[in-house]
C-alpha positions, 0 to 999 in steps of 0.5 A: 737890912733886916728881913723883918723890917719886910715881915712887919711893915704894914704895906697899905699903910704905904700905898694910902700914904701922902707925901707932903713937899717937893722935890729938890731939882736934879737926880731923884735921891735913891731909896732904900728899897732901891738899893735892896733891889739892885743888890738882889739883882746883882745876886741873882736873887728875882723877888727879894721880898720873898726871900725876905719872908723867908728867914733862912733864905734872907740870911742866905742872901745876906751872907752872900751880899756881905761876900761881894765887892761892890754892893751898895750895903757896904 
């Protein structure tokens, strides 16, 4: 996980985007972001967008998630 994957990605890009194909049956496949998201909410951080931005508290973040046991980046 890079904050500058955040930084540089171009966001209406994402949201103009259509998705072409179906969905296999069963549980829905977990997303990047998705994993992002529930390691930050593990570390108490609220936006990790924001703290991406923000390239001394990102890599604050990151080395507190590489502390953890349990985290879904390790």
């Amino acid at each position: 996980m890079h904050g500058a994957t955040i930084r540089f990605i171009p966001t209406r890009k994402f949201l103009v985007a259509l998705v072409e194909g179906r969905r296999q049956r069963g549980r829905l496949k977990l997303r990047w972001e998705d994993g992002v998201m529930e390691d930050a909410r593990k570390l108490g951080e609220r936006n990790w967008r924001n703290a991406a931005r923000n390239r001394d508290s990102w890599q604050k973040l990151l080395k507190t998630a590489l502390a953890q046991k349990g985290l879904l980046c390790q």
